[in-house]
TIKEZA-850740 format. One line per field, with one value per residue (C-alpha): x, y, z. Coordinates in steps of 0.25 Angstrom, whole numbers. Layout:
N
c1 X;...
c2 Y;...
c3 Z;...
//
This chain:
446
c1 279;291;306;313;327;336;341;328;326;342;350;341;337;326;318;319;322;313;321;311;295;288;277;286;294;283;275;286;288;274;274;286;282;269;275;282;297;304;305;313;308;317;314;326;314;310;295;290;286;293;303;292;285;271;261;256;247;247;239;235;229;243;239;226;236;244;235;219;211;224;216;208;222;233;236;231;228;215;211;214;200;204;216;220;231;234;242;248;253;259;245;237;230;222;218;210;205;199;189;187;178;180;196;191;185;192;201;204;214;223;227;235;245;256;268;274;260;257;273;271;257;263;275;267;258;272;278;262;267;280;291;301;301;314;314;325;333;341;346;360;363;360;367;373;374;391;392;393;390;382;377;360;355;352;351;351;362;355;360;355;368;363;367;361;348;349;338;335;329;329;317;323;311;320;314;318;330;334;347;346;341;353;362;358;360;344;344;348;358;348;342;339;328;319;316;308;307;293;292;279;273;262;253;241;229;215;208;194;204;211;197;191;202;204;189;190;182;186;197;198;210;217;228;235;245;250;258;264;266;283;288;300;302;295;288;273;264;255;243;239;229;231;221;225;236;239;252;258;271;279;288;299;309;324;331;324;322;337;339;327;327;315;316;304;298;295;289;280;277;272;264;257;255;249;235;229;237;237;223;225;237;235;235;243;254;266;268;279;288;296;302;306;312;303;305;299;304;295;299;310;318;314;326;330;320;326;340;346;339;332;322;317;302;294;301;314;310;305;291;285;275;275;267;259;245;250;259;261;272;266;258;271;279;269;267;282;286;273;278;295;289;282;294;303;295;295;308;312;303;311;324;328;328;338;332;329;321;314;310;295;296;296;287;276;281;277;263;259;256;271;278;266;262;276;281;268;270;285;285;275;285;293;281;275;290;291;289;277;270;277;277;271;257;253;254;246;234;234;233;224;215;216;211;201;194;196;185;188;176;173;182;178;183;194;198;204;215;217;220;228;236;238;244;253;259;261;267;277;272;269;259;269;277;260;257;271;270;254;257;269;260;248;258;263;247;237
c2 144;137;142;132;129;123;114;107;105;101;105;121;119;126;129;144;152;164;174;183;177;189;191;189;177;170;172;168;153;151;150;143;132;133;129;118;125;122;137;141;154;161;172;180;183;170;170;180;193;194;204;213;225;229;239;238;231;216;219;203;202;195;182;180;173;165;163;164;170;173;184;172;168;181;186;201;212;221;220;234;240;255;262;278;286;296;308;317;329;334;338;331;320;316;302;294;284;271;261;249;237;227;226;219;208;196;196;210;221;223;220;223;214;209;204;195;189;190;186;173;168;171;163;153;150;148;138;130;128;123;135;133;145;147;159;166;164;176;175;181;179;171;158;160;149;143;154;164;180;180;165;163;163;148;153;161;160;162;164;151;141;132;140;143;140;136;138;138;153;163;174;186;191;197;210;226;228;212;208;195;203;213;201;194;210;211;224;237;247;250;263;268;278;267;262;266;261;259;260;256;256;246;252;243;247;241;235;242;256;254;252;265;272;267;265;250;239;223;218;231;239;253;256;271;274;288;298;309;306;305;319;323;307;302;289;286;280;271;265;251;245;231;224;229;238;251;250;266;267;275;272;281;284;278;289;300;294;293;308;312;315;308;293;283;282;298;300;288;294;308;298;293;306;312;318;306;295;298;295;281;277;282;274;261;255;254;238;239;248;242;249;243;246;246;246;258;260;246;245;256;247;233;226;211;202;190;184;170;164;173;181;195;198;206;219;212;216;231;225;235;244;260;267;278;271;258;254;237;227;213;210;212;204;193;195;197;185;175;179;176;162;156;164;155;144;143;145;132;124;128;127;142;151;160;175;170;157;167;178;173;180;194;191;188;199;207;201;204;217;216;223;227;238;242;245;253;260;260;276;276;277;288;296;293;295;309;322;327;313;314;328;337;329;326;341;346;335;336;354;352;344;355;366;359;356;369;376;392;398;410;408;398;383;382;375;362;366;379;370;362;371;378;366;363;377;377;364;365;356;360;357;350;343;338;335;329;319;316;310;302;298;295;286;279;276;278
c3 746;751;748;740;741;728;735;736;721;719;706;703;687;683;670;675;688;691;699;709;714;712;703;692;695;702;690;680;689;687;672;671;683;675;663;670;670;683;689;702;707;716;726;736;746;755;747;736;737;750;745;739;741;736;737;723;715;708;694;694;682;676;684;678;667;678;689;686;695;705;711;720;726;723;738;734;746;737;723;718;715;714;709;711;704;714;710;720;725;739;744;732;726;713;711;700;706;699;706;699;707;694;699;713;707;698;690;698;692;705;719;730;736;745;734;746;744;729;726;735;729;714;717;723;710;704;714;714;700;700;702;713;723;729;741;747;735;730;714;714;699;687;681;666;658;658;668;656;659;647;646;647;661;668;681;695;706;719;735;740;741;735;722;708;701;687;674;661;663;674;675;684;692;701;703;699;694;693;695;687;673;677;677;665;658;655;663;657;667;678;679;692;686;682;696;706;721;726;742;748;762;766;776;786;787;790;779;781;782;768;764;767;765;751;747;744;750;752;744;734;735;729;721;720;712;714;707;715;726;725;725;717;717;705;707;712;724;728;738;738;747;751;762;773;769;760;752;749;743;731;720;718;707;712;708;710;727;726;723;731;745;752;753;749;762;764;750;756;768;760;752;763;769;756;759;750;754;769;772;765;773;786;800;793;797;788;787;775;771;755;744;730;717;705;691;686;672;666;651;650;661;657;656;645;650;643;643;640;650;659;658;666;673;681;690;686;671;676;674;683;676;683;673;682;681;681;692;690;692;695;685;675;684;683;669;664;675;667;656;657;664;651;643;652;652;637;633;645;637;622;631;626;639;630;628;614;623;632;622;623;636;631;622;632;640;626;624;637;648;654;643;635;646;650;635;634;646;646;646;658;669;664;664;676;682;675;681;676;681;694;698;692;686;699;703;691;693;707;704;693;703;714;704;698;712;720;718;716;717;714;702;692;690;682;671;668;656;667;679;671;666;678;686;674;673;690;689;676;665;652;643;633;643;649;634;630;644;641;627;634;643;634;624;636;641;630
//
């Protein structure tokens, strides 16, 4: 994949300008170059991806729409075959775990990968069909029409002295809390409470060793989200195993970490020192130390996605979904970026790229899982951030577990309503205050 410079192509005059190669922009180029649009991809990192940190997993099912059978070629590290829900406490763990051998064959559920790799195969299939890539390019602005504060968007100004780029629509795939939707006034005043900042270690190991530690065989591989695990900090965990490495990091609310007195990297060392993690993570080598800022607040914090000649997807539309059980972000990228391509695509071919022009975008965006999933779930992240989830639940699950297990001969087993009740009163929650949460919780995921 080979940087490309505007100097090379003479006057910059595009069909449409997409602004960040990650999932979302590589996936939005493809359906414009697809639909014979002239597209310039632009990336501020010298090849996608590079700026990137992952420990997670890509829920590939998306590209079976855009690439058939991508599993054959997609550059992933294990198909994720088992998932675990950990919740824990100082000295505790309780886990469901669910093992599933029909996710480690085609057309697979999951996988594990390197988004320096994944970014950079996805934004190749967009260049193989037409899109210009051009690296190492930093957009400082976008072009208004007559040079108007207010007139429609027909371009981007970037840092190469070659000067700006100009289209008939920009799509800002620019990442969490995006500077080009802020400028164009799609973004609402930022709120610092509905990010979260995600901080990751990637530790080596030996393959045959994550293996046996992990109980997986071949290409299979383990996801485990974990709940927990954060103190007074709310926020969650995570484990990931890739071939030959184990990914553990945290994601951690921005204010309270501000107020807070431990930084991110000792809440991640008493992660991996936690009686159930330790013994998965110990001996590695730490090969990566990465932090990033995620947007946790999905639907509540989406901001416009469409203006007079631009249009907003992926992170860059807080597209991210952190719902406790589900924890995804690619696969709305690449669905919200598909989607803002054929919008775009569309509206160059009727020569409208006004918001009127482009309003086939949230349309698609509403017929489909990106905006179906988080307007269902939009009240998901406020519970999973709320105290009882985050300390006081994992307390209670983890005491009823003890009680229920220790044997207390000569006194009888007791029972369950009893336990129950017990870890309740000793941790301060009421029954209606349980109740009133559970039918939140069962509106939000019934």
């Amino acid at each position: 994949m080979s940087n490309v410079s505007t100097a090379e192509f003479g006057a910059p005059d595009f069909d449409a300008i997409v602004v960040g190669a990650g999932p979302a922009g590589a996936a939005a180029a493809l359906e414009l170059a697809r639909a014979g649009r002239k597209v310039c991809l632009v990336e501020r990192g010298p090849f996608p991806g590079s700026k990137n940190m992952y420990g997670g997993v890509v829920y590939g099912r998306i590209l079976d729409t855009l690439l058939p059978n991508w599993w054959e070629e997609a550059p992933v590290q294990r198909w994720v075959t088992r998932r675990q829900t950990m919740i824990l406490t100082e000295t505790a763990a309780t886990t469901l775990d669910v093992r599933n051998e029909a996710w480690g064959r085609p057309p697979y559920n999951g996988a594990t990968a390197y988004r320096p790799d994944f970014d950079s195969w996805l934004a190749q299939k967009a260049v193989d069909a037409g899109a210009v890539l051009v690296c190492s390019t930093t957009v400082t602005g976008l072009l208004r029409k007559d040079g108007l504060a207010d007139g429609p968007v027909v371009g981007v100004r970037t840092d190469r002295p070659d000067g700006d780029l100009t289209a008939k629509v920009v799509i800002a795939c620019d990442g969490v809390n995006s500077f080009l939707a802020k400028e164009a006034g799609l973004y609402p005043e930022v709120d610092p409470a509905n990010y979260t900042v995600g901080v990751k270690e990637t530790i080596a190991l030996p393959r045959e060793v994550i293996d046996e530690r992990f109980g997986v065989r071949g290409d299979h591989g383990v996801d485990i989200e974990i709940l927990g695990c954060t103190g007074d900090i709310p926020g969650g965990g995570f484990v990931y195993t890739n071939t030959d490495t184990v990914a553990v990091g945290l994601v951690l609310s921005l204010p309270a970490l501000a107020k807070g007195e431990l930084r991110p990297e000792q809440l991640l060392a008493r992660l991996k020192a936690h009686p159930a993690v330790a013994p998965l993570v110990e001996g590695g080598d730490v090969k990566e130390y990465s932090a990033h800022v995620i947007p946790e607040a999905g639907f509540d914090m989406m901001p416009e996605l469409i203006g007079d000649g631009i249009l907003v997807a992926g992170d860059a539309a807080a597209m991210c979904l952190a719902a406790g059980i589900w924890l995804e972000g690619v696969n709305f990228a690449i669905g919200s970026g598909a989607a803002a391509g054929r919008a775009a695509a569309r509206a160059v071919q009727r020569n409208d790229t006004s918001a009127a022009g482009l309003e086939g975008y949230r349309s698609r965006l509403e017929s489909s899982f990106v905006l179906a999933d988080h307007r269902r779930l939009r009240d998901a992240p406020h519970l999973v951030m709320g105290e009882l989830a985050q300390q006081k639940m994992p307390r209670i699950v983890n005491g009823v577990m003890e009680d229920l297990f220790t044997v207390t001969n000569p006194d009888p087993k007791p029972r369950l309503r009893a336990v129950v009740r017990k870890q309740m009163k000793r941790h301060g929650v009421k029954w209606r205050d349980a109740v009133k949460d559970g039918l939140r919780a069962a509106r939000t995921f019934g």
